[in-house]
Structure formats: structure tokens, C-alpha cells
C-alpha positions as CSV (number, residue, x, y, z in Angstrom):
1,X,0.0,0.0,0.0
2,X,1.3,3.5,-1.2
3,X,2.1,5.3,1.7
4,X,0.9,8.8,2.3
5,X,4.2,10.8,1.0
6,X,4.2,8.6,-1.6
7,X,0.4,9.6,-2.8
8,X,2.0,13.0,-2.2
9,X,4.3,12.6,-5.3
10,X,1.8,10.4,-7.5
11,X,-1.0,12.9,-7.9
12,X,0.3,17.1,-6.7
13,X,-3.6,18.1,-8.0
14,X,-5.0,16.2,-4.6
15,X,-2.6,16.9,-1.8
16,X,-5.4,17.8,0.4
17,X,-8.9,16.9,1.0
18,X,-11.2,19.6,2.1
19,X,-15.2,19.2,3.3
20,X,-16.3,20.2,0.1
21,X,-13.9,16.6,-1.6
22,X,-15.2,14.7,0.7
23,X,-19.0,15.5,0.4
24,X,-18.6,15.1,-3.7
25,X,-17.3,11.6,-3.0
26,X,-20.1,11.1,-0.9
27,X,-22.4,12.4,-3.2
28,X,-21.0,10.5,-5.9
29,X,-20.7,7.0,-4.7
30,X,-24.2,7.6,-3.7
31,X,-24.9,8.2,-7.2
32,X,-22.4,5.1,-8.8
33,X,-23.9,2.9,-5.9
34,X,-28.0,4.3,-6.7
35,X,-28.8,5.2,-3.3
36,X,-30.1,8.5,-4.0
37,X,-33.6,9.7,-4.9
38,X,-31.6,13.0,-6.7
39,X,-32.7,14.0,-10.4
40,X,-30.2,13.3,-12.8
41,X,-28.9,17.2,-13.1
42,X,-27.8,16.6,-9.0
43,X,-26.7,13.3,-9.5
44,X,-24.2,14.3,-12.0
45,X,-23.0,17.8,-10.6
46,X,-20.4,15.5,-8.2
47,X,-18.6,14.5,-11.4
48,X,-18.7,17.5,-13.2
49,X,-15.2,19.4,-13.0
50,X,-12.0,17.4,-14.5
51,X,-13.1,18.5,-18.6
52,X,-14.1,22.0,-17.6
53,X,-10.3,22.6,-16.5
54,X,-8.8,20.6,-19.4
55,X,-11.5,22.4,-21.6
56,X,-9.6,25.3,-20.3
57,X,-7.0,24.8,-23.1
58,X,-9.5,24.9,-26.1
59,X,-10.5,28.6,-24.9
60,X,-6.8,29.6,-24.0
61,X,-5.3,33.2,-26.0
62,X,-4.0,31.4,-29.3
63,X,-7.2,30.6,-29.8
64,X,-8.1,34.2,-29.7
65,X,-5.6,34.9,-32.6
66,X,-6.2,32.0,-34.7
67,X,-10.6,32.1,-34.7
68,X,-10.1,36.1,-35.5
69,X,-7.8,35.8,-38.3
70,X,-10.0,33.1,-39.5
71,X,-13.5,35.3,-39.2
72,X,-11.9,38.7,-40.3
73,X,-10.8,36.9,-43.3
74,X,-13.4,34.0,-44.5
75,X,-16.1,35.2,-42.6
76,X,-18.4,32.1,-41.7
77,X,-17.0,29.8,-43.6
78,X,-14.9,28.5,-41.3
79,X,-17.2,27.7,-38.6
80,X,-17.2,23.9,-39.7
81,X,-13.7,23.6,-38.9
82,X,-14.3,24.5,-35.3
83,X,-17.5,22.1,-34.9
84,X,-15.3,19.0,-36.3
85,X,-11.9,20.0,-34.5
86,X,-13.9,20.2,-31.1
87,X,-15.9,17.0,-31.9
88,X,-12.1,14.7,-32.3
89,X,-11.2,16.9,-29.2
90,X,-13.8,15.3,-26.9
91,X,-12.8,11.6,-28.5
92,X,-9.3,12.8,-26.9
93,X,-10.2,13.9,-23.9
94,X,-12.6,10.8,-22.8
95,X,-9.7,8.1,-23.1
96,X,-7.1,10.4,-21.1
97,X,-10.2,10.7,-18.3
98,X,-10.5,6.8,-19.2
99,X,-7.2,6.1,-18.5
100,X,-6.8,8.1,-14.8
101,X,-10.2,6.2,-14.1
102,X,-9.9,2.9,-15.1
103,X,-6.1,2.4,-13.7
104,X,-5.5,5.1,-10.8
105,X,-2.1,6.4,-12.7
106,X,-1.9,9.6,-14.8
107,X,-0.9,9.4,-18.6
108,X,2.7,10.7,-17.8
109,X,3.1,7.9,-15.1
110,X,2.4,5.1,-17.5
111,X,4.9,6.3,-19.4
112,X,7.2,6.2,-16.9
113,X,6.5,2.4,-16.0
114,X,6.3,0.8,-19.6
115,X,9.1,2.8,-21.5
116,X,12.8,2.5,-21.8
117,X,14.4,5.4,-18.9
118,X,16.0,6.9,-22.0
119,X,12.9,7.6,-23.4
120,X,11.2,9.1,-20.5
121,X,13.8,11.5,-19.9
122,X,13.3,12.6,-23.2
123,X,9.7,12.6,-23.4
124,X,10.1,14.4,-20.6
125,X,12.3,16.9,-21.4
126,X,10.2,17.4,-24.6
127,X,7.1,17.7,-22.4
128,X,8.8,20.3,-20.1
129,X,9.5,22.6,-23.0
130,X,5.7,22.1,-24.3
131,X,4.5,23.3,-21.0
132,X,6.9,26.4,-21.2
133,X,5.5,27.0,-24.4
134,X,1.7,27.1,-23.1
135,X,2.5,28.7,-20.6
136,X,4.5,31.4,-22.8
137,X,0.6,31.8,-24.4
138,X,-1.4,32.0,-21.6
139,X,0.7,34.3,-19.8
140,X,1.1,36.6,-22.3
141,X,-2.4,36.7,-23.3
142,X,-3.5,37.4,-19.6
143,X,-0.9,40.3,-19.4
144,X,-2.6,41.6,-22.9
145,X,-5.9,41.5,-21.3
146,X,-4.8,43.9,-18.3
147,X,-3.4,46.0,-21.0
148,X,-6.2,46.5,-23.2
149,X,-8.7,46.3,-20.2
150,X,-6.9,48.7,-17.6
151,X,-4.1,50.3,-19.9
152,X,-1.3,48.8,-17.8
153,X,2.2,48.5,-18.9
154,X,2.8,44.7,-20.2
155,X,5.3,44.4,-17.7
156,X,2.8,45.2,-15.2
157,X,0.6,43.2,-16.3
158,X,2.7,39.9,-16.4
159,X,2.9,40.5,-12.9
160,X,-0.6,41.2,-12.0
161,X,-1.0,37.2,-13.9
162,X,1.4,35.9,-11.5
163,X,0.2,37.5,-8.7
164,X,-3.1,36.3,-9.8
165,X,-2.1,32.9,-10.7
166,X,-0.5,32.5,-7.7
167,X,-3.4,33.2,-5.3
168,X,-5.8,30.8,-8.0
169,X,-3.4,27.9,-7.1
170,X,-2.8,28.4,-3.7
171,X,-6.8,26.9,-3.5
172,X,-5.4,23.4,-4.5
173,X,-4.6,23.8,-0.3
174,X,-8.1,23.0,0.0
175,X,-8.9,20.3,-2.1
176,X,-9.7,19.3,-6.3
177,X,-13.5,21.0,-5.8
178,X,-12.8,24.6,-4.7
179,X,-9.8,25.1,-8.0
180,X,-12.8,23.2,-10.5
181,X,-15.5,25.8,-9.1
182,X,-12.9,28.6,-9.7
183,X,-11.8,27.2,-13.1
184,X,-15.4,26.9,-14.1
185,X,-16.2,29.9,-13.0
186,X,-14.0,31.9,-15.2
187,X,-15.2,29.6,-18.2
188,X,-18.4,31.3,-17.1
189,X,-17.1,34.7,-17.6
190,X,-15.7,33.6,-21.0
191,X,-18.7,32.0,-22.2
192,X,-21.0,35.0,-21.2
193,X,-18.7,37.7,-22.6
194,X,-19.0,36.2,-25.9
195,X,-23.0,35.4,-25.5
196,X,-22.9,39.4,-24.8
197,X,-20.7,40.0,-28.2
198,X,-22.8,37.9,-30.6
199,X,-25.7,39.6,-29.4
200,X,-23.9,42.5,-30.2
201,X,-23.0,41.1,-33.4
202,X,-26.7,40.2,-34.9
203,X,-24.8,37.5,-36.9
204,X,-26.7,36.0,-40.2
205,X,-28.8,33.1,-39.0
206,X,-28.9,31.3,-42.3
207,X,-25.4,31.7,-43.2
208,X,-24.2,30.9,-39.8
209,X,-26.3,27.6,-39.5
210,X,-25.0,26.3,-43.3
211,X,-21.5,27.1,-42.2
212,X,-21.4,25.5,-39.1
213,X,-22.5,21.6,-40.6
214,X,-21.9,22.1,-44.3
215,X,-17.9,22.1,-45.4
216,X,-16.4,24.5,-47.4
217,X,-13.2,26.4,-48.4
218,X,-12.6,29.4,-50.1
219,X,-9.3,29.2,-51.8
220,X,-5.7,28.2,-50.9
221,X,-4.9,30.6,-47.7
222,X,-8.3,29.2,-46.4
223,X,-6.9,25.4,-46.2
224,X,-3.8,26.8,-44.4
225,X,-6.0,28.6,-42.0
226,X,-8.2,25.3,-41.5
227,X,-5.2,23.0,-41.4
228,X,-4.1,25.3,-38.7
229,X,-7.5,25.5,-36.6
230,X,-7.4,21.5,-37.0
231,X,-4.2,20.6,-36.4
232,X,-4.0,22.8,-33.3
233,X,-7.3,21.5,-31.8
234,X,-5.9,19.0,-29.4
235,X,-3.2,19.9,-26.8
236,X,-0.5,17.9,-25.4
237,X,-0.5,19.5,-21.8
238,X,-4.3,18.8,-21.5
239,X,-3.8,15.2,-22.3
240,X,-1.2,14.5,-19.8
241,X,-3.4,16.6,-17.5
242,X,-7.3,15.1,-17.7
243,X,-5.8,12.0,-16.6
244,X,-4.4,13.5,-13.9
245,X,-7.7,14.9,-12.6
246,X,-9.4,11.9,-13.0
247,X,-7.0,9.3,-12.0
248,X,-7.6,10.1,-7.6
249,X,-10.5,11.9,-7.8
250,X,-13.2,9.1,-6.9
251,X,-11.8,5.7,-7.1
252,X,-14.0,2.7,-7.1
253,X,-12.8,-0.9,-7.7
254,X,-16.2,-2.4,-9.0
255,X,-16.1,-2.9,-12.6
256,X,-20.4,-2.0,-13.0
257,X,-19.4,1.1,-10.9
258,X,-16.2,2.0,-13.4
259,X,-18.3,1.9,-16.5
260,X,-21.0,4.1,-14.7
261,X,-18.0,6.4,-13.3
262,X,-16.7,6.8,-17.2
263,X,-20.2,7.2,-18.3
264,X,-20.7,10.3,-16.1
265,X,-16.8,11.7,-17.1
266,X,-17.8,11.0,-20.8
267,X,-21.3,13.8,-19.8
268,X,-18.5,15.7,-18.2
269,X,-16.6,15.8,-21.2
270,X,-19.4,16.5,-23.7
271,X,-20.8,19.4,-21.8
272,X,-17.2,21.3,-21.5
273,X,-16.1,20.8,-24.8
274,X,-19.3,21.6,-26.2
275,X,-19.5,24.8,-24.0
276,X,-15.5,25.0,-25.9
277,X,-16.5,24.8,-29.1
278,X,-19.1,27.2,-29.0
279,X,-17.2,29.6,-27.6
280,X,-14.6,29.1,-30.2
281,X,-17.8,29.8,-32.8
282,X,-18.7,32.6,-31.3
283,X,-15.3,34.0,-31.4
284,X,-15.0,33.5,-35.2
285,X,-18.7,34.8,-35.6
286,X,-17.6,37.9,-33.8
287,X,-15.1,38.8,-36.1
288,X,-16.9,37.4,-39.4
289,X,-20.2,39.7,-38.2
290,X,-18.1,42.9,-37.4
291,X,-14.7,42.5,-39.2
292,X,-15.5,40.8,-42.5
293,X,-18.6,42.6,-42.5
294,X,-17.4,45.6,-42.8
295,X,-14.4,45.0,-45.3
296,X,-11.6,44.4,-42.5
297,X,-10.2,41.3,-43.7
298,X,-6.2,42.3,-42.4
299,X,-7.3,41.9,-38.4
300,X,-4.0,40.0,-37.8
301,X,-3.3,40.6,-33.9
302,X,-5.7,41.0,-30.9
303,X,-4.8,44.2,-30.2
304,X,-6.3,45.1,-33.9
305,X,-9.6,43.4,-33.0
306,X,-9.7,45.2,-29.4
307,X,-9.2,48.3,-31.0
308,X,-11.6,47.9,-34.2
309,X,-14.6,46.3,-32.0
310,X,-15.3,49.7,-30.0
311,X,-15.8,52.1,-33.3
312,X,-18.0,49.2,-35.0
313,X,-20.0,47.9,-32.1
314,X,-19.3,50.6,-29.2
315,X,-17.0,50.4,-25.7
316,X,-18.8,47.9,-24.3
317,X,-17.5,45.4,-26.9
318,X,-14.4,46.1,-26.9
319,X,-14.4,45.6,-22.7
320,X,-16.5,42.3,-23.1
321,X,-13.3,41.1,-25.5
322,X,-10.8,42.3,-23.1
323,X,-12.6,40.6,-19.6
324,X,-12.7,37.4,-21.8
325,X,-9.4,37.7,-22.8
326,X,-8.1,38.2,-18.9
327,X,-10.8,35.3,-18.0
328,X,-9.2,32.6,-20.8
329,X,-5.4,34.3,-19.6
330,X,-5.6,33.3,-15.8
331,X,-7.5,30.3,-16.1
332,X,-5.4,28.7,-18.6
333,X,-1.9,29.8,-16.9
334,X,-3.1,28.4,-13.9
335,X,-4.3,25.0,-15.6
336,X,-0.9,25.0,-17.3
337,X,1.0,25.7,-14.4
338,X,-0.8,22.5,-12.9
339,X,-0.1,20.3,-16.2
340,X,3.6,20.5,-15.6
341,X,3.1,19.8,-12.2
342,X,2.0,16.5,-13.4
343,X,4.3,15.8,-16.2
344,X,7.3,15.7,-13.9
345,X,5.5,14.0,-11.4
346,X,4.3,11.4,-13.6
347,X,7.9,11.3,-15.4
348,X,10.7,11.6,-13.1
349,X,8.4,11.0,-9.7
350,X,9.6,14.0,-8.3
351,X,7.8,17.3,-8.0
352,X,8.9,21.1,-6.8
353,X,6.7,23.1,-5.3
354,X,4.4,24.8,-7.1
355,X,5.8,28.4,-6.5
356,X,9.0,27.6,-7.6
357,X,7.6,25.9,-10.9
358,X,5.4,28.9,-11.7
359,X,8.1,31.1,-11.0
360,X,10.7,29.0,-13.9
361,X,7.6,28.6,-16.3
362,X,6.9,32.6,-16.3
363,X,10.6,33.6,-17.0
364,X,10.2,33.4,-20.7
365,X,6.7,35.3,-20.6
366,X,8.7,37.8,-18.7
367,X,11.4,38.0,-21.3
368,X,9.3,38.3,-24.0
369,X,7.7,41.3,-22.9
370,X,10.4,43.1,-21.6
371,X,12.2,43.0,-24.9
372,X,9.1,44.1,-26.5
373,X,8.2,40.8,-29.0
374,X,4.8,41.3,-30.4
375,X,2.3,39.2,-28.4
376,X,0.2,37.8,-31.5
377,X,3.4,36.6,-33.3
378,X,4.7,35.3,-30.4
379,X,1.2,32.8,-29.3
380,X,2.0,31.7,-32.9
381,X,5.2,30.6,-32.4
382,X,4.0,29.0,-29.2
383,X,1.2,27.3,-30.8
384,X,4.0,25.4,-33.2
385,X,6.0,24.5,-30.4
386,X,2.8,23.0,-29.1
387,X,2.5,20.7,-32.3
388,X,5.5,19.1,-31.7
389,X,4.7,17.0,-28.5
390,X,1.3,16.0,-29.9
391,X,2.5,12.9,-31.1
392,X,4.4,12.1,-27.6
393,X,0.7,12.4,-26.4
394,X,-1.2,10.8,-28.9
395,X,0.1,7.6,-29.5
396,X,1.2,6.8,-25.8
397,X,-2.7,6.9,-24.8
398,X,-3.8,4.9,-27.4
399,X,-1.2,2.1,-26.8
400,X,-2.7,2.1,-23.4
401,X,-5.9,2.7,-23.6
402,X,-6.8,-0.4,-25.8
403,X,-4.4,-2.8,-23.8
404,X,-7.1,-5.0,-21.6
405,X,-3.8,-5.3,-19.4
406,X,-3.5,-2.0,-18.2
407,X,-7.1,-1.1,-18.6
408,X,-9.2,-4.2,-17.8
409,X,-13.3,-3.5,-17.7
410,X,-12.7,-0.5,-19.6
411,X,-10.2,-1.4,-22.7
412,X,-11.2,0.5,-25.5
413,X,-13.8,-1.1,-28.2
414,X,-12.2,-2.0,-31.8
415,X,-14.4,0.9,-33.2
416,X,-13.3,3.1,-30.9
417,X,-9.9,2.2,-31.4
418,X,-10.1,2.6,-35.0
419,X,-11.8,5.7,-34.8
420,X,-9.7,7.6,-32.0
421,X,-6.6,6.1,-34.6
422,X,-8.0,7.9,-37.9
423,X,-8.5,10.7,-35.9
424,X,-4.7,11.0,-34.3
425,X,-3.6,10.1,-38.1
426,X,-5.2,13.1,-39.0
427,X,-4.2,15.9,-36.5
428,X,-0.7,14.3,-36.4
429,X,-0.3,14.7,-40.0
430,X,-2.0,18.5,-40.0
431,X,0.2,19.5,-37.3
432,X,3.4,17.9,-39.4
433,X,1.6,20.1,-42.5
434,X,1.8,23.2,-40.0
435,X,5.1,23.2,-38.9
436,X,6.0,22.7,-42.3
437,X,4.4,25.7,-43.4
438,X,5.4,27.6,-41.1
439,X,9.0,26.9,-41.2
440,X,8.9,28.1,-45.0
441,X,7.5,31.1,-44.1
């Protein structure tokens, strides 16, 4: 039996229990075990929580950059894109919650016990850099939101997102349920800002629905653009991390009460990412409604869009766009600060306190702004760094996920096998196609 300590190291997400953990396991084993009179909405609020923070990465700054320059330029056409990339997304994200609930060991720690040491230090190493790299994006994009929202220095405002991001973690002190609630809760803001801006917008109905379910292109750059949307969908740190969330968070042994369990985490999943990909929609609808609109197809950074959204639709636009912006900044550096927590756990079984790690991981956000990079350019960069450690991510899970070894009750299906596989085969492949453009300029 693990001792205490040694739960410590496997899972840094759950050091301590709090009232409010224990009454959701209650709650929950109540519900797996059907001792409970509840509705179904109450039954299933205990489980709600793991996808909203990995969601967290589908709503993070690049996004911003890329759904803008997509609306601004193609105006609904696009919308498609978004709907599919989210939908292989959620496949993603239900076998890395699969995985933590089904074996009790996060992605990175099964890595760890079933490959060569040489190559977990180096996925490791590889891993560490893709969490600098998210973390280079988030950060920035939270410092750009107190910039456009307050007119703070960027320097001032990197500091104001540690600071921030710093008190946002310090609630992991009380348990998994009080950092989901704030997680979610900033989702919230995200999600209502941009209800608030497509209101604004009065988008085309028609043209909005056709876009969304019917596929289409229009001409070359718009395949770049969509290769990009695609192939950036999925995230390497919020694989690693979702199975992290899941893999302590209620444990039960019973196989009838682990396929109920992975029922309520795949409800989870589908109700974050869908709230994801609609707010990724109504990102690109916000700049197709206003932007292409009105002729101004060359939106290329988010200070552009800030700027151009409070002579077309008025101030209050332009300071819904910026809240959101701060909203997706914090939450996200938080929720990245967190997923490489986990990859050194799960890699090297070690961890360093979390101060010290957000303290490393914000030194090249720093950097960046004190030399005076532009943002925009720079969460593209990022974003290709990101592309690099899919694979690493990918693969991995899906070797484990369909061994009946490591997974028993719940070892992946042959459909869903084959499906999750065409699926990786594809963003792999658009994410090789990216980098590639983007190398050549």
C-alpha cells in the first residue's frame, strides 16, 4: 500500500482533502452505488469538474488569434472547422479521463513504467518545453488582457498574472472542488462575454447555421488557415493533465461502478467541450459579423480586433473582449502551471513546489515582454512549439488505452480504437503540414 508521502508525489492536483472533496465523494458513490432519490442534473453535478479545466486549453489566447484571423478573413466559412476539430477533441479527452479512471495512474506515469528510462527523460524533457510554451501563451495573453482592459504597462501586467495565478493555485490547499469551481467559474465569464458579443454582433442566421454543418473552403490561404484551426485543436499538456484529474479523484474498484464512473466523465466531457466549441464559434462569428462585414479582412493581432470592435459595435464590446481575454489568460496559466506539475511528477516521480515551478515557467513570458516581442506573433510561435509534442501524447494513450492489461473493464472497443486512430492520423499529419508551413515562411 502507497504510503501517504508517496500519494503525495503520484497525484500534486489532490494533496489535500477539504469538506467540500469529501462531500462530492459522498455524493458521488451515492450516485455510482444508486442510493439516491436526486434527479439526474444533481446526480451528476459530483462528477462535473475534470473537462471543464482541461477544456480550459480549447478557450486559452491562441485561440483568440487564430478564430479572429479566420473570421476577419473568410467570414463564416470556417465555422465547420471548429465544430469538427472540437468533436475529435472530446474523443481525446474521454480516453485520457479513461485512462486516470480505469487504472488510478496519470498518462505521464504510464509512461514512466512501460518505457525504456532513455525515453522518459526525453519525453520528458520534450514535455517540459511544451508546458513552457503554453505557458508562454497563456501568460502573455493574460498580461494583454490587463493591458487593453486597464491600460497597464505589459510588464505590469505579467505581474498582476502571477500574482493572480499565484493566489488561483494556492486553492489546491483545500482540495480538487474549490480550483474546478474557480476554473469553471471563469469559463463562465468567458462564455457570457462572448454570448454578450454575438448579441452585439446580430450575426446571419442562415449563413451561420450552413457554415457550421456544411464544409467548405474558399481558396488556398483558407486550407492553411483550417489545417491550422485543426491541427492545433488538441493539446499535449491537457492530455497529460485530464488523466491527472481523474486518476484520484473518486476511485472505485467495482467494474459495474467503473463503467457508470466513465459514463458520467464522458457527460463531463461533452458538456465542457461543447461549451468550448461554442465559444470558439462565437469568437470566429464575432469577427466574421463585425470584421468581414465591414471590409476588414487584415485583423491579424488581438490588439487590432480590441481596438476595431469599439468604433463598430461601441465600448462595451471592446471591454466584453478584453474581460474574456483576462478570464481565458488566468485560467489557462493556472491549468498550465498545474499540467507540468503533473508531467514531472508522472515522469521523473519527483515534483517542486508549485511556486517555484510557476516562477521557472513565467521567465520566458517575462522576457518576451520586456524585450518588447509582439504578443500575437509570439502565441503563434507558441502554438508550433505545441504541435511538436502531440504525437508524444497521442500515441502513448492509445497504446494504453486499448491494452485490456493495463485497462481491464474499460479497454477501449475495436471501433473506438479505429476511430480515436483515424483521428490522431489526422491531427498528427495536419500538425506535421503546419510546422512545415510555417518553417517556409
Amino acid at each position: 500500500m502507497a504510503t501517504g508521502k508517496e500519494r503525495e508525489i503520484r497525484n500534486p492536483l489532490s494533496m489535500s482533502f477539504a469538506g467540500t472533496d469529501i462531500r462530492t465523494r459522498d455524493s458521488a458513490e451515492a450516485a455510482l452505488s444508486e442510493t439516491t432519490h436526486k434527479n439526474i442534473f444533481a446526480r451528476l453535478i459530483p462528477f462535473l469538474g475534470p473537462a471543464f479545466i482541461a477544456s480550459v486549453a480549447y478557450v486559452d489566447p491562441g485561440n483568440f488569434a487564430t478564430n479572429i484571423q479566420g473570421g476577419s478573413e473568410f467570414g463564416y466559412t470556417l465555422l465547420w472547422v471548429i465544430l469538427a476539430s472540437n468533436l475529435m477533441a472530446m474523443l481525446i479527452q474521454a480516453l485520457s479521463a479513461k485512462l486516470g479512471i480505469a487504472t488510478g495512474y496519470n498518462l505521464a506515469e504510464h509512461c514512466r513504467n512501460n518505457f525504456s528510462k532513455p525515453t522518459t527523460y526525453g519525453m520528458w524533457a520534450l514535455m517540459e518545453v511544451v508546458a513552457m510554451a503554453t505557458d508562454l501563451a497563456e501568460f502573455l495573453g493574460a498580461a494583454l488582457g490587463f493591458n487593453l482592459l486597464f491600460g497597464f504597462p505589459l510588464i505590469i501586467g505579467g505581474l498582476l498574472t502571477a500574482i493572480c495565478t499565484f493566489l488561483i493555485l494556492g486553492l489546491q490547499r483545500y482540495g480538487f472542488r474549490p480550483l474546478e469551481i474557480a476554473i469553471t467559474a471563469m469559463i463562465g465569464v468567458i462564455t457570457i462575454s462572448y454570448v454578450l458579443e454575438t448579441i452585439l454582433d446580430r450575426p446571419e442566421s442562415g449563413s451561420l447555421l450552413y457554415h457550421t454543418f456544411v464544409p467548405e473552403f474558399s481558396g488556398t490561404e483558407s486550407v492553411l488557415l483550417a489545417t491550422g484551426i485543426l491541427g492545433a485543436t488538441v493539446m499535449p499538456h491537457a492530455i497529460f493533465l485530464h488523466s491527472a484529474l481523474t486518476q484520484q479523484r473518486i476511485i472505485v474498484k467495482d467494474p459495474n461502478k467503473l463503467r457508470k464512473l466513465f459514463r458520467f466523465e464522458i457527460l463531463d466531457v461533452t458538456i465542457a467541450m461543447g461549451i468550448a466549441s461554442l465559444v470558439n464559434m462565437a469568437m470566429l462569428i464575432m469577427a466574421a459579423s463585425t470584421f468581414y462585414k465591414h471590409g476588414l479582412m487584415n485583423i491579424a493581432t488581438i490588439e487590432d480586433a480590441f481596438m476595431t470592435l469599439k468604433p463598430l459595435l461601441g465600448k462595451a464590446a471592446g471591454g466584453i473582449f478584453a474581460i474574456s481575454l483576462l478570464a481565458s489568460g488566468l485560467s489557462s496559466s493556472t491549468v498550465g502551471t498545474s499540467a507540468g506539475q503533473v508531467i514531472m511528477q508522472g515522469f521523473l516521480h519527483r515534483h517542486i513546489p508549485i511556486w517555484l515551478r510557476r516562477l521557472i515557467t513565467m521567465a520566458p513570458s517575462i522576457t518576451v515582454i520586456a524585450v518588447g516581442l509582439d504578443p500575437t506573433r509570439t502565441l503563434v510561435i507558441s502554438q508550433v512549439i505545441l504541435s511538436f509534442g502531440l504525437p508524444f501524447a497521442i500515441i502513448p494513450l492509445l497504446m494504453f488505452t486499448r491494452n485490456k492489461n493495463i485497462m481491464g473493464t474499460l479497454v477501449n472497443k475495436k471501433l473506438t480504437t479505429f476511430t480515436v486512430s483515424m483521428t490522431a492520423v489526422l491531427i498528427i499529419s495536419l500538425n506535421i503540414y503546419l510546422i512545415y508551413k510555417v518553417s517556409i515562411g
